[in-house]
Biopython code that builds the backbone (N, CA, C, O; Angstrom):
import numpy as np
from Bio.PDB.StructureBuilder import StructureBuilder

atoms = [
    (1, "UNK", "N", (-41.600, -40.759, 26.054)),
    (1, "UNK", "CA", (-40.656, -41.753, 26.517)),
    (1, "UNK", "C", (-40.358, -42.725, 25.389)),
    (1, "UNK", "O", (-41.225, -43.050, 24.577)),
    (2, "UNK", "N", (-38.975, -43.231, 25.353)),
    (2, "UNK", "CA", (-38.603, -44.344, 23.943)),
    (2, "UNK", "C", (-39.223, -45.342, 24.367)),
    (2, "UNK", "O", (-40.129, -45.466, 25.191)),
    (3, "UNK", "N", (-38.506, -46.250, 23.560)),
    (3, "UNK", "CA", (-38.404, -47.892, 24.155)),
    (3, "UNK", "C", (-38.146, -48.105, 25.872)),
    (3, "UNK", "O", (-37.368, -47.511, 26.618)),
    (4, "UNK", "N", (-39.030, -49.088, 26.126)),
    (4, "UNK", "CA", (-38.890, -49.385, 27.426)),
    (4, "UNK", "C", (-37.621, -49.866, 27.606)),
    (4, "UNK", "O", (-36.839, -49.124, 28.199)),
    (5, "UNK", "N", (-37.270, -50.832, 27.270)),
    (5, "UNK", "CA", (-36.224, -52.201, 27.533)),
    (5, "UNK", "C", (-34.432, -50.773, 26.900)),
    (5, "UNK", "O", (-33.478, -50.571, 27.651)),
    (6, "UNK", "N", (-34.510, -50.406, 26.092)),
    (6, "UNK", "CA", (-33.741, -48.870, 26.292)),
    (6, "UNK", "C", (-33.168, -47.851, 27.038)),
    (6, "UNK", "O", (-32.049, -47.338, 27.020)),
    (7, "UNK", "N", (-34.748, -47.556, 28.083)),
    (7, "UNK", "CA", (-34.758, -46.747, 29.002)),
    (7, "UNK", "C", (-34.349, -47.881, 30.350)),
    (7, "UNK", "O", (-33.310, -47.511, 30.896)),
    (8, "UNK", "N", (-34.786, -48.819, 30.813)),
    (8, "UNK", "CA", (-34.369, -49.818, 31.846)),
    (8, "UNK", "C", (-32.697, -49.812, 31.434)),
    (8, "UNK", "O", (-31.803, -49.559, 32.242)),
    (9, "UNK", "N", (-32.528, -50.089, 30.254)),
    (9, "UNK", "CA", (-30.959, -50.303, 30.459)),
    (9, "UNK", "C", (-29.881, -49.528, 30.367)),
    (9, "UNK", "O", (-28.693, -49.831, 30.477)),
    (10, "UNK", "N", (-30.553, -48.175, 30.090)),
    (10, "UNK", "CA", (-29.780, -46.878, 30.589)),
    (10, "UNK", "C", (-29.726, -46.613, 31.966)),
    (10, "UNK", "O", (-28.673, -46.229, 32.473)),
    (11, "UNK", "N", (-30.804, -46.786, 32.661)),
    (11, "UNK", "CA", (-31.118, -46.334, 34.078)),
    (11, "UNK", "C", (-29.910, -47.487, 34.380)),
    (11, "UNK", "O", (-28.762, -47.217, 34.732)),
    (12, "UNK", "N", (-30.328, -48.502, 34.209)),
    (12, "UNK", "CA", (-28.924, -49.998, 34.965)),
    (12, "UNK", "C", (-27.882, -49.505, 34.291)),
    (12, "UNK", "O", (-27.066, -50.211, 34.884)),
    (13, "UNK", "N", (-27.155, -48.833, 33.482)),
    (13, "UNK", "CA", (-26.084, -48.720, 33.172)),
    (13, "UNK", "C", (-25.651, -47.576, 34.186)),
    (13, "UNK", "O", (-24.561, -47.508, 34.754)),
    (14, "UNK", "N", (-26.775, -46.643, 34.310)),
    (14, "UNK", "CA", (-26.289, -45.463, 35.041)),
    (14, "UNK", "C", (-26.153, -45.245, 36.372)),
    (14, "UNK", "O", (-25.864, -44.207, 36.968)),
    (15, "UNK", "N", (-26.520, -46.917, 36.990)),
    (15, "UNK", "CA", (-25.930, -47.573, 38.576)),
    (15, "UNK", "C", (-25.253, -48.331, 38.560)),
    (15, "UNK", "O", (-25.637, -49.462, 38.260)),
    (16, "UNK", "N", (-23.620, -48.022, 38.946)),
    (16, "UNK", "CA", (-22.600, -49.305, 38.855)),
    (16, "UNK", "C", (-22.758, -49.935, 40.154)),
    (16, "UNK", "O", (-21.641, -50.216, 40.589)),
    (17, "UNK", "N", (-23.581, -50.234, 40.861)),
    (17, "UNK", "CA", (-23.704, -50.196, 42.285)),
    (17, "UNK", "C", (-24.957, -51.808, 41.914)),
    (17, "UNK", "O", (-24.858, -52.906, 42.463)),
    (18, "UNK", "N", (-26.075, -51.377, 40.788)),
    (18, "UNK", "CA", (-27.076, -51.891, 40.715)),
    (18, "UNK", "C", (-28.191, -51.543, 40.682)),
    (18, "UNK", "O", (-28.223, -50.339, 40.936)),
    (19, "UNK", "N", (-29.588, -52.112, 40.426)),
    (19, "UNK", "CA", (-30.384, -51.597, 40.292)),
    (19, "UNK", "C", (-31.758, -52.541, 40.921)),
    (19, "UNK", "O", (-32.610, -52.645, 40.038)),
    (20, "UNK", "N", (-32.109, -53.147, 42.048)),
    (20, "UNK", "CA", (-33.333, -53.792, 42.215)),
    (20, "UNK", "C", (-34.090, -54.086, 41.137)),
    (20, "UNK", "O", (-33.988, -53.259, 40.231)),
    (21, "UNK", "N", (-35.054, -55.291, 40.874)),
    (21, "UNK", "CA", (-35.749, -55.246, 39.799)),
    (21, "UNK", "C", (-37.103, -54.640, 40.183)),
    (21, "UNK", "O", (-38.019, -54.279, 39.444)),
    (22, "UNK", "N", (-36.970, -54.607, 42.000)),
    (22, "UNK", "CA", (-38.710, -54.246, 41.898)),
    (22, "UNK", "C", (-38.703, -52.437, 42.442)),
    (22, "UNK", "O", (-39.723, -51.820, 42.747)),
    (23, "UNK", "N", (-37.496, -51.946, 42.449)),
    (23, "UNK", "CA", (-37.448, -50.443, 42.032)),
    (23, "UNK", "C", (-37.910, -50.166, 40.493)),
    (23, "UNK", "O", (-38.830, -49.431, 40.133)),
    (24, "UNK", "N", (-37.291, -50.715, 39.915)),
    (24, "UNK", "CA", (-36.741, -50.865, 37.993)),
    (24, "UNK", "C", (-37.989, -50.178, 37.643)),
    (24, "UNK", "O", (-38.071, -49.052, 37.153)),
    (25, "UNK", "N", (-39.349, -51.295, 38.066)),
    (25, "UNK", "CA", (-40.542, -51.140, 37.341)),
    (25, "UNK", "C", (-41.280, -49.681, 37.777)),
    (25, "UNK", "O", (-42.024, -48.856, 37.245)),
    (26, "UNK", "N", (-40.637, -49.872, 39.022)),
    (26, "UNK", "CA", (-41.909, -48.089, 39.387)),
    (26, "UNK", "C", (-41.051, -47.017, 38.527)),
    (26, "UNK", "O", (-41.598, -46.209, 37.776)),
    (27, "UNK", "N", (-39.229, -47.116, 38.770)),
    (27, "UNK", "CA", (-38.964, -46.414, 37.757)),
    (27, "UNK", "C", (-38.807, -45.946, 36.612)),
    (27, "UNK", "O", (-38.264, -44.935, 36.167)),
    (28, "UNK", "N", (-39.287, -46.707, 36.228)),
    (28, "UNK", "CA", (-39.594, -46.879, 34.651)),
    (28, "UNK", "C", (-41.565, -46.764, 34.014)),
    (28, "UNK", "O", (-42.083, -46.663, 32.901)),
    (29, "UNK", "N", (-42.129, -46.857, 35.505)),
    (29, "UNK", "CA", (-43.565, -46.334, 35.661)),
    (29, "UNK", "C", (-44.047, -47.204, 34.257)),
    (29, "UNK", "O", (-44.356, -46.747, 33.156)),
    (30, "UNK", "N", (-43.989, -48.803, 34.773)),
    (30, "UNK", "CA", (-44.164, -49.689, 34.390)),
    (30, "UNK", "C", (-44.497, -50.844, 35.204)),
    (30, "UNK", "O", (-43.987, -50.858, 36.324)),
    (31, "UNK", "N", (-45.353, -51.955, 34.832)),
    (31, "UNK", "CA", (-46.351, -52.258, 35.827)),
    (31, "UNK", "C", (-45.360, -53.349, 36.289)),
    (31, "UNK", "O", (-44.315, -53.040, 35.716)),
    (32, "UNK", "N", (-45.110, -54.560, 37.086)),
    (32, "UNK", "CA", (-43.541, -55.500, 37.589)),
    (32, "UNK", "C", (-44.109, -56.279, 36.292)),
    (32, "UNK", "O", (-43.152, -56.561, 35.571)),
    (33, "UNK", "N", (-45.445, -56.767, 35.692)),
    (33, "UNK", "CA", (-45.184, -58.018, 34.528)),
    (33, "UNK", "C", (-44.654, -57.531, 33.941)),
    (33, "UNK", "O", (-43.634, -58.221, 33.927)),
    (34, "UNK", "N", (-44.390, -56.324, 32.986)),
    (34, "UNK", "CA", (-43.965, -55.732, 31.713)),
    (34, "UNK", "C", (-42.581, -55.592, 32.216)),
    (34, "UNK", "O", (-41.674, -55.928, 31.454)),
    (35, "UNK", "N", (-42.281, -55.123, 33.444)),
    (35, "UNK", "CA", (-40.615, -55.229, 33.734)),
    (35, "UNK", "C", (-39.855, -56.314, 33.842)),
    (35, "UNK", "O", (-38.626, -56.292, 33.920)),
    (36, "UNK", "N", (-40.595, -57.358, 33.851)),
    (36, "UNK", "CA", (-39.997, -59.033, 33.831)),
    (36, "UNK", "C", (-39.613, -58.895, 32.474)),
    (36, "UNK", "O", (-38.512, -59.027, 31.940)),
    (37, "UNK", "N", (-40.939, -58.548, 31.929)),
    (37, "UNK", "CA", (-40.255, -58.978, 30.131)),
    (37, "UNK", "C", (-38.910, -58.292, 29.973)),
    (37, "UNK", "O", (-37.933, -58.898, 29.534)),
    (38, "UNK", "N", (-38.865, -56.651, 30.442)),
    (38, "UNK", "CA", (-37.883, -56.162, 29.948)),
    (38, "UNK", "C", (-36.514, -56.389, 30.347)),
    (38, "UNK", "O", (-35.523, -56.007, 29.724)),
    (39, "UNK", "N", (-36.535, -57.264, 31.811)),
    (39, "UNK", "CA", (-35.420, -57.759, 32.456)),
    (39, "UNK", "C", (-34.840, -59.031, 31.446)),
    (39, "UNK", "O", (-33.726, -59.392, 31.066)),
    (40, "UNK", "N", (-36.158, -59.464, 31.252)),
    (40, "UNK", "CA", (-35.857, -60.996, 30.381)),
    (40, "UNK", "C", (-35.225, -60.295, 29.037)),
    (40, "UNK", "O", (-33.998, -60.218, 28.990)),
    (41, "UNK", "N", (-35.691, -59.985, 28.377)),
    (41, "UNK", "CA", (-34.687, -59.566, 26.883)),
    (41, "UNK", "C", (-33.461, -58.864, 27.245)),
    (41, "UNK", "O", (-32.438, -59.153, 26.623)),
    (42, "UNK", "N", (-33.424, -58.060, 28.084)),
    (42, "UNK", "CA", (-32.182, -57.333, 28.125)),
    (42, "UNK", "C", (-31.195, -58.587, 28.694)),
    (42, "UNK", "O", (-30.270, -58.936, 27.961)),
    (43, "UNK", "N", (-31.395, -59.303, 30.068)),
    (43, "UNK", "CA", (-30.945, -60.562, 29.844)),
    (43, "UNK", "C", (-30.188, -61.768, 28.734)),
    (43, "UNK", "O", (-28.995, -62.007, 28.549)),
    (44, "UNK", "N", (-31.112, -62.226, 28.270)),
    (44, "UNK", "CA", (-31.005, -63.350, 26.888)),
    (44, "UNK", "C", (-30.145, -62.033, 26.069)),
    (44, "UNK", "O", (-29.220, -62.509, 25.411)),
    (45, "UNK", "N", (-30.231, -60.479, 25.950)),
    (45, "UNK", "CA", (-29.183, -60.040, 24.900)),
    (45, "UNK", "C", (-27.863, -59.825, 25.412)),
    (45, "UNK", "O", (-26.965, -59.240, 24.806)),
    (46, "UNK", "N", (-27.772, -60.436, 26.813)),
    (46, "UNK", "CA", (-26.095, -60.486, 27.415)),
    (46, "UNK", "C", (-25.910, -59.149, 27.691)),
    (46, "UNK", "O", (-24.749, -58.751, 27.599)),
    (47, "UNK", "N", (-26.851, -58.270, 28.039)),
    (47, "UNK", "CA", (-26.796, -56.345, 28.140)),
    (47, "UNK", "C", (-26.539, -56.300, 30.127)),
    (47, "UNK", "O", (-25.813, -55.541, 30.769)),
    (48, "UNK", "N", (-27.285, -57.212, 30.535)),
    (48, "UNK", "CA", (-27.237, -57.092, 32.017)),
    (48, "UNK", "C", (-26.728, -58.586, 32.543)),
    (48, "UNK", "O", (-26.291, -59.510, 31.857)),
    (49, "UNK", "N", (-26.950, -58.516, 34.167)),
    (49, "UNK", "CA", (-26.601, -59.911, 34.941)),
    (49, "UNK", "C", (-27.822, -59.407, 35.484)),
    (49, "UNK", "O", (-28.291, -58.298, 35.228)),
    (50, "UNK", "N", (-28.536, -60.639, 36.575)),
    (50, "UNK", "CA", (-29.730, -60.431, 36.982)),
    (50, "UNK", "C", (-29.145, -61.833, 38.259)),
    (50, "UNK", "O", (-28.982, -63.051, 38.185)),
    (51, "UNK", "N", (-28.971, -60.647, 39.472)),
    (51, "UNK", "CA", (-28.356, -62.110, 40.542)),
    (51, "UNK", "C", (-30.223, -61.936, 41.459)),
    (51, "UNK", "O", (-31.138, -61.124, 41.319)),
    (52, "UNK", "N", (-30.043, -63.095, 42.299)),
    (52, "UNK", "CA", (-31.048, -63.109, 43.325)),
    (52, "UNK", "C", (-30.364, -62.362, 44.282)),
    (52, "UNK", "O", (-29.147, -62.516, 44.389)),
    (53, "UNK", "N", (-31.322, -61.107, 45.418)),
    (53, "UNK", "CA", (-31.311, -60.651, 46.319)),
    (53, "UNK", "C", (-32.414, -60.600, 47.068)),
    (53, "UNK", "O", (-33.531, -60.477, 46.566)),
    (54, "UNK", "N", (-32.167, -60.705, 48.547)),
    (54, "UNK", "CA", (-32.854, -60.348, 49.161)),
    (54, "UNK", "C", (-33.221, -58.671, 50.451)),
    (54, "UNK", "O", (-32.712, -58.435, 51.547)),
    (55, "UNK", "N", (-34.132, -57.968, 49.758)),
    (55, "UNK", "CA", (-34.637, -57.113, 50.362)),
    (55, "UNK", "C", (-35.436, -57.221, 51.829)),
    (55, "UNK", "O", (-36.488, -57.860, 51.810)),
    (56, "UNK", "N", (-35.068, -56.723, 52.912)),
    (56, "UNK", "CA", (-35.914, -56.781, 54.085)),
    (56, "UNK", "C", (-36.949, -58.454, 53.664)),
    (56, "UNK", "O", (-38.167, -58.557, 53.520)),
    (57, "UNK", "N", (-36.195, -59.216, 53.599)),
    (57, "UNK", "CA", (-36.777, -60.856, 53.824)),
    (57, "UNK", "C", (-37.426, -61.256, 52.487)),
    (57, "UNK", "O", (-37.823, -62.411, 52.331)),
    (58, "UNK", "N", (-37.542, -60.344, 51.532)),
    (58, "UNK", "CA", (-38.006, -60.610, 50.044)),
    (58, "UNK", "C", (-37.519, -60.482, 49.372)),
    (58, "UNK", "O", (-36.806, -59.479, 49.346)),
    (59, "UNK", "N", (-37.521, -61.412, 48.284)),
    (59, "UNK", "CA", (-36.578, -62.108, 47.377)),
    (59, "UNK", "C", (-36.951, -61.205, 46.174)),
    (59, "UNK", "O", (-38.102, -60.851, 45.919)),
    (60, "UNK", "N", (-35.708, -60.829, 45.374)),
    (60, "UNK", "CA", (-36.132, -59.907, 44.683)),
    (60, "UNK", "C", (-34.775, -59.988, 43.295)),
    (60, "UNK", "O", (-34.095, -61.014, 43.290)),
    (61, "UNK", "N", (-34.524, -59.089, 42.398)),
    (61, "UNK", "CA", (-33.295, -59.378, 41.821)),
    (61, "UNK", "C", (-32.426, -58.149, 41.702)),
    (61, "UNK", "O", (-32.992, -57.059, 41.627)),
    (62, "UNK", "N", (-30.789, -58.230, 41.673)),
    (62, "UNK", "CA", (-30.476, -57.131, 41.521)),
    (62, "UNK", "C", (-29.299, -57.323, 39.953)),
    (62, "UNK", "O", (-28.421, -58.096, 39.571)),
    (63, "UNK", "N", (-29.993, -56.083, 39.471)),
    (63, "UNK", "CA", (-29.501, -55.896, 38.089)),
    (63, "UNK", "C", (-28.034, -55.132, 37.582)),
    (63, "UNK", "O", (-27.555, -54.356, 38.409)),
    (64, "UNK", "N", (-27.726, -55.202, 37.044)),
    (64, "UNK", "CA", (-25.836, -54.740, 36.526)),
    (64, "UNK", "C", (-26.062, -54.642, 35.269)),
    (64, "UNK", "O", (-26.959, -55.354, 34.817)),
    (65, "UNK", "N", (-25.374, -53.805, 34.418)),
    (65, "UNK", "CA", (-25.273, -53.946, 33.144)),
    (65, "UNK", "C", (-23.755, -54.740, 33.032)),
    (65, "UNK", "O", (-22.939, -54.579, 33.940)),
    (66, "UNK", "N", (-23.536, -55.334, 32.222)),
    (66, "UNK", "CA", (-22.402, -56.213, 31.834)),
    (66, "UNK", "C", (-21.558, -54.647, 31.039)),
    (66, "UNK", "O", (-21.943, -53.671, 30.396)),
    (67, "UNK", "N", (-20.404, -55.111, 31.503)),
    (67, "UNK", "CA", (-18.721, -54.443, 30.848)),
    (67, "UNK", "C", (-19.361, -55.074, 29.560)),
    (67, "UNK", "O", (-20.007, -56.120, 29.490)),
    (68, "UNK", "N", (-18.992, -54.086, 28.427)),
    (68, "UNK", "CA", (-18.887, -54.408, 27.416)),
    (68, "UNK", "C", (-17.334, -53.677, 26.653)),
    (68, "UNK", "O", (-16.724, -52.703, 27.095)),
    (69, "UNK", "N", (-17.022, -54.391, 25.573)),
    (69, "UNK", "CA", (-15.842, -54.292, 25.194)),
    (69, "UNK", "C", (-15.294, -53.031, 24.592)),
    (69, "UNK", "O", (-15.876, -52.987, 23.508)),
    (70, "UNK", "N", (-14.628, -52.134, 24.655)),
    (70, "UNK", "CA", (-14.380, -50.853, 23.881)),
    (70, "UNK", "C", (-14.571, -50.995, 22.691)),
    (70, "UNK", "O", (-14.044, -52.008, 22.231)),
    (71, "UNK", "N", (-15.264, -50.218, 21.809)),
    (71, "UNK", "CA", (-15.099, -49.804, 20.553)),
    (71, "UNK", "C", (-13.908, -48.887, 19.874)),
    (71, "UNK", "O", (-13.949, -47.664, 19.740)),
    (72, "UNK", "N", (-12.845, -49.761, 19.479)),
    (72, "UNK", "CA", (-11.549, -49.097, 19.110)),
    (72, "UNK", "C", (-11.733, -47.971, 18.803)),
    (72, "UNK", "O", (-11.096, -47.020, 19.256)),
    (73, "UNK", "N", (-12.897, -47.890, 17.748)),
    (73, "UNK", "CA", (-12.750, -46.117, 17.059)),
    (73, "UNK", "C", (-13.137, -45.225, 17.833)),
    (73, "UNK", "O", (-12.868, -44.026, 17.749)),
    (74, "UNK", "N", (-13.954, -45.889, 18.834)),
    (74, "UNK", "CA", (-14.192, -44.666, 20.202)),
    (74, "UNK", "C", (-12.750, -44.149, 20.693)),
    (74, "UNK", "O", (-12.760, -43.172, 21.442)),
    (75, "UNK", "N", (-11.711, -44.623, 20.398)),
    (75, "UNK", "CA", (-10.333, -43.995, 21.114)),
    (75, "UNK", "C", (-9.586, -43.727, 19.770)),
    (75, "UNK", "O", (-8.404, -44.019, 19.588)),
    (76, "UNK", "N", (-10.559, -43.029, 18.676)),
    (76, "UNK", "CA", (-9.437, -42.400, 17.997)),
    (76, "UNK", "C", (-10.171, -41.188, 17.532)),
    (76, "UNK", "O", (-11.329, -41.188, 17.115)),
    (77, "UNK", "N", (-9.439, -40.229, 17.638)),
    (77, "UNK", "CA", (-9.984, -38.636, 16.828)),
    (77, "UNK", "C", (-9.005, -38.428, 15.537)),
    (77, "UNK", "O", (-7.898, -37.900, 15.436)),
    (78, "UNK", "N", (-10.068, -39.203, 14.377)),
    (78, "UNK", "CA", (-9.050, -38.934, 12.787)),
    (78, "UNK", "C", (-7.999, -40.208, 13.418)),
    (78, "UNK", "O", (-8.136, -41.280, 14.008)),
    (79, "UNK", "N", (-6.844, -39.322, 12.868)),
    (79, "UNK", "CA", (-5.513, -40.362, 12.829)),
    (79, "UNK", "C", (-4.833, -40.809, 14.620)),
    (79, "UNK", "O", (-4.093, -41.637, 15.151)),
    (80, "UNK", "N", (-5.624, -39.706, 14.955)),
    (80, "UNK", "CA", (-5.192, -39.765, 16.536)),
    (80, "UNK", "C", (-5.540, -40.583, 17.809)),
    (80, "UNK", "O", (-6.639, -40.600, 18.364)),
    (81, "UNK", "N", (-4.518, -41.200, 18.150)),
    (81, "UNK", "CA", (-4.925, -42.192, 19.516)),
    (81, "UNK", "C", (-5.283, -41.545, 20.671)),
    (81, "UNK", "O", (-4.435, -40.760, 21.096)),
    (82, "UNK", "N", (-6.378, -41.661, 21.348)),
    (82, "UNK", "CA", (-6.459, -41.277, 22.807)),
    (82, "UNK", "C", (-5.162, -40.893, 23.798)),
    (82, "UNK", "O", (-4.719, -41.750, 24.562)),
    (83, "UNK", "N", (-4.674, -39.760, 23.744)),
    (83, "UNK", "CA", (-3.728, -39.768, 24.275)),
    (83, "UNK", "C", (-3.514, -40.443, 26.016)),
    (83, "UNK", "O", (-2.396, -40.717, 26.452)),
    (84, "UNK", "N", (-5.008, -40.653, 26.968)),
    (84, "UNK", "CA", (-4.490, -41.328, 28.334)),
    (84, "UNK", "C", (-4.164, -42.960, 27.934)),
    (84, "UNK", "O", (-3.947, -43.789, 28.817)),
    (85, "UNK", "N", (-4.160, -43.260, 26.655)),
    (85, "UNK", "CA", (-3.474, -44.510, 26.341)),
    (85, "UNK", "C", (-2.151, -45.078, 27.234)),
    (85, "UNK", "O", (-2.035, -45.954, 28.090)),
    (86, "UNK", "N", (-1.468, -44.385, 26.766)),
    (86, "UNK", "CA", (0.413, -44.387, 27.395)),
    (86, "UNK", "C", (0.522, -43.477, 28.210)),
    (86, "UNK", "O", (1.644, -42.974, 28.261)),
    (87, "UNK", "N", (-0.640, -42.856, 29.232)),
    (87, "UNK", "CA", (-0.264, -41.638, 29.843)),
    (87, "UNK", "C", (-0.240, -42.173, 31.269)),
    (87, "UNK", "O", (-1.188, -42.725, 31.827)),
    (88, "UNK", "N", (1.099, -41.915, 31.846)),
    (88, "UNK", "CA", (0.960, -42.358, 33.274)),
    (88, "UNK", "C", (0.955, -40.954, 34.181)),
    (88, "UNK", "O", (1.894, -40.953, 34.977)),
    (89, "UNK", "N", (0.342, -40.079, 34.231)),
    (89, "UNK", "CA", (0.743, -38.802, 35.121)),
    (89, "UNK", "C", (-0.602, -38.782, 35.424)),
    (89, "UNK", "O", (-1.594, -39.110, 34.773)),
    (90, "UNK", "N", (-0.406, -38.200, 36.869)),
    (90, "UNK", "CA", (-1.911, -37.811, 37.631)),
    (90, "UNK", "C", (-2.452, -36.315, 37.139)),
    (90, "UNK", "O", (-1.936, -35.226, 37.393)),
    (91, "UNK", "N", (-3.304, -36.511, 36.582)),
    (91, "UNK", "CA", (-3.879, -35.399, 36.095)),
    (91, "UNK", "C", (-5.125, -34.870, 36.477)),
    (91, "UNK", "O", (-5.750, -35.541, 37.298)),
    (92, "UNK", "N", (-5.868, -33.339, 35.887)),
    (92, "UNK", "CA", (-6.987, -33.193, 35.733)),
    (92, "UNK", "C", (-7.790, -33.330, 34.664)),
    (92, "UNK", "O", (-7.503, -32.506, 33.796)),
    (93, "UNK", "N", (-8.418, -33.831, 34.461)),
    (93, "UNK", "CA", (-9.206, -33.829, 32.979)),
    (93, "UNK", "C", (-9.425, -32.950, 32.480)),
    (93, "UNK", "O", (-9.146, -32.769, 31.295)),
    (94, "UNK", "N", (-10.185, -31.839, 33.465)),
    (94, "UNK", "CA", (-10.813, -30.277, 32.707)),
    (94, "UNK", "C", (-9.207, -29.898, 32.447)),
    (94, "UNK", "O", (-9.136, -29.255, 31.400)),
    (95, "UNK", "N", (-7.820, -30.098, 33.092)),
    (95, "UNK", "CA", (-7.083, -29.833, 32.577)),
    (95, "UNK", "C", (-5.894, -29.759, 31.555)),
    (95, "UNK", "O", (-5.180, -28.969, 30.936)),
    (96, "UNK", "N", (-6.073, -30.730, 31.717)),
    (96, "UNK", "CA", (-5.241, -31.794, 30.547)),
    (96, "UNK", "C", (-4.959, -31.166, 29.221)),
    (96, "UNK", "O", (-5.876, -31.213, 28.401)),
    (97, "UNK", "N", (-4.161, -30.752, 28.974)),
    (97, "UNK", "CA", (-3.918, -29.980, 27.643)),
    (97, "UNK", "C", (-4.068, -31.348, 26.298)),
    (97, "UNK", "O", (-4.862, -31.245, 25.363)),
    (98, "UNK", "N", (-3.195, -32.468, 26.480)),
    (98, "UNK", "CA", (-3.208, -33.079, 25.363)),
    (98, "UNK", "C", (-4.417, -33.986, 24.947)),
    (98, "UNK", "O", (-4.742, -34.412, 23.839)),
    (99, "UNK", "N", (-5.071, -34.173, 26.383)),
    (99, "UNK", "CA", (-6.520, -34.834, 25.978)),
    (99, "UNK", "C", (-7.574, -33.287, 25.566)),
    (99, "UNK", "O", (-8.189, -33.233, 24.501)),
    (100, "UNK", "N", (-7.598, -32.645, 26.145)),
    (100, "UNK", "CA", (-8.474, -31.608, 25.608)),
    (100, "UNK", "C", (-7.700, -31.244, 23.978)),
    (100, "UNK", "O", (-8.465, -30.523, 23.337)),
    (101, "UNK", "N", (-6.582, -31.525, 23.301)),
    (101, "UNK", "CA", (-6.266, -31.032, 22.249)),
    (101, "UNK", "C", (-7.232, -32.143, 21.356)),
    (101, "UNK", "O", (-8.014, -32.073, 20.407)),
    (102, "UNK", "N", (-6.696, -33.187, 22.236)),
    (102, "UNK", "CA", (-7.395, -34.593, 21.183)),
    (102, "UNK", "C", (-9.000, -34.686, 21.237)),
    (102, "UNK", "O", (-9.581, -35.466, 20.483)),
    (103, "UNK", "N", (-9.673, -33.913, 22.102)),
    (103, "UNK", "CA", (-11.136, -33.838, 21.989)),
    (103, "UNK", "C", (-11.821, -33.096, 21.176)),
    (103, "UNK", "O", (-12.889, -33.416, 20.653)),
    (104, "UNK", "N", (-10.928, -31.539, 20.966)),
    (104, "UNK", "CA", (-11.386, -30.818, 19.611)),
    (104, "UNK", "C", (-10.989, -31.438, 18.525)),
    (104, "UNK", "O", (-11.751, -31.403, 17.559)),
    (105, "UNK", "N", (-9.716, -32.152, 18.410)),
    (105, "UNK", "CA", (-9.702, -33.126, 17.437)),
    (105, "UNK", "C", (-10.770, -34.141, 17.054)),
    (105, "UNK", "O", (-10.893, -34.473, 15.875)),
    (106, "UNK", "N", (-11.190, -34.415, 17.571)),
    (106, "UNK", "CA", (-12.794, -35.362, 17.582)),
    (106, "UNK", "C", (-13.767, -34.820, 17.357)),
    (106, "UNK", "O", (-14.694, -35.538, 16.980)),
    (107, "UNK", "N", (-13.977, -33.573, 17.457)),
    (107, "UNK", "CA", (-14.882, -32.595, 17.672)),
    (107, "UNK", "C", (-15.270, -32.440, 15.856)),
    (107, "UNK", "O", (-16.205, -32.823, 15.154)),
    (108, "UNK", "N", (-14.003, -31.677, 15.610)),
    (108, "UNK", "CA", (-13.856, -31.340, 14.054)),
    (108, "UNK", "C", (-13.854, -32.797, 13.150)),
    (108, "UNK", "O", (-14.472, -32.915, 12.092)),
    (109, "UNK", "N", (-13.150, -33.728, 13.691)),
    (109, "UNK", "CA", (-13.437, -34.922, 12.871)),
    (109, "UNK", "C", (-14.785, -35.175, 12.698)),
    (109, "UNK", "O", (-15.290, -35.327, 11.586)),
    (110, "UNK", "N", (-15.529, -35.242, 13.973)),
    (110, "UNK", "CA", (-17.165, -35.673, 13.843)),
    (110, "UNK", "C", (-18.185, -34.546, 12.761)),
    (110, "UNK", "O", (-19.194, -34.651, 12.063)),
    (111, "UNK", "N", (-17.432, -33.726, 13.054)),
    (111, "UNK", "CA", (-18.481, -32.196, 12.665)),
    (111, "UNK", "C", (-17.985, -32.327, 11.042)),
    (111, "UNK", "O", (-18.764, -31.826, 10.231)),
    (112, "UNK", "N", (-16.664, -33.007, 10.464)),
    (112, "UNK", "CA", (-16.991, -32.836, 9.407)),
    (112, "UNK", "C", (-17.377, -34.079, 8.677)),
    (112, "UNK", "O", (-17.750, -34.093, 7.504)),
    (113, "UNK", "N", (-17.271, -35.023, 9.380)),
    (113, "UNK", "CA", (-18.152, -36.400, 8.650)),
    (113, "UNK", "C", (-20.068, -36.364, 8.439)),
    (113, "UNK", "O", (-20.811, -37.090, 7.779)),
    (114, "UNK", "N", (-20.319, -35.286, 9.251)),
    (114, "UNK", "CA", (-21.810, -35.320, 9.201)),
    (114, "UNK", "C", (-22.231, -34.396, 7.857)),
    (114, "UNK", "O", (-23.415, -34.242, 7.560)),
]
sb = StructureBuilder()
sb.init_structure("model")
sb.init_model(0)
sb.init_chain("A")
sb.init_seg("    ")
for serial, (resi, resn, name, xyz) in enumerate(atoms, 1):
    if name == "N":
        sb.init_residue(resn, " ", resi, " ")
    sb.init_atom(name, np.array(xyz, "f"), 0.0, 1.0, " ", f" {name:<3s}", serial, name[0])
structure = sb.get_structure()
């Protein structure tokens, strides 16, 4: 297993719904002090929100990861813009011809920068 405070804020990223803090710790098979800490840093680094909830009459917290801002170059393959930029048509993804063109485009861009 990595970093704790890593793994907590993947698991909260990977519930847009939320995440209890006193689930967090068993899931993370970590004892609740060590999950305070990891609530607290991920906290103070602006990575999550941490509101008060209450569970069946106990007070407890529920966790969110914070929206964070796009990384422009994440929406470009090489010279190419994300094509659902300007795209207003209802589509399929697996189908999408011009986003699947622009993903092997990304593909080969990445594969040859490494």
């Amino acid at each position: 297993m990595g970093d704790p405070a890593d793994e907590g804020l993947k698991l909260i990223q990977s519930k847009p719904e939320g995440v209890l803090q006193s689930e967090l710790w068993k899931e993370l098979g970590v004892d609740s002090r060590k999950c305070s800490r990891i609530v607290k840093k991920l906290e103070e680094s602006g990575l999550i929100v941490r509101e008060e909830f209450k569970k069946d009459g106990i007070k407890t917290y529920l966790l969110r990861a914070k929206q964070m801002p796009v990384n422009p170059s994440d929406l470009m393959a090489g010279d190419e813009l994300i094509p659902c930029i300007g795209c207003d048509l209802e589509c399929i993804v697996e189908e999408c011809h011009p986003l699947m063109d622009w993903m092997y485009q990304l593909a080969i861009v990445s594969h040859t920068e490494d």
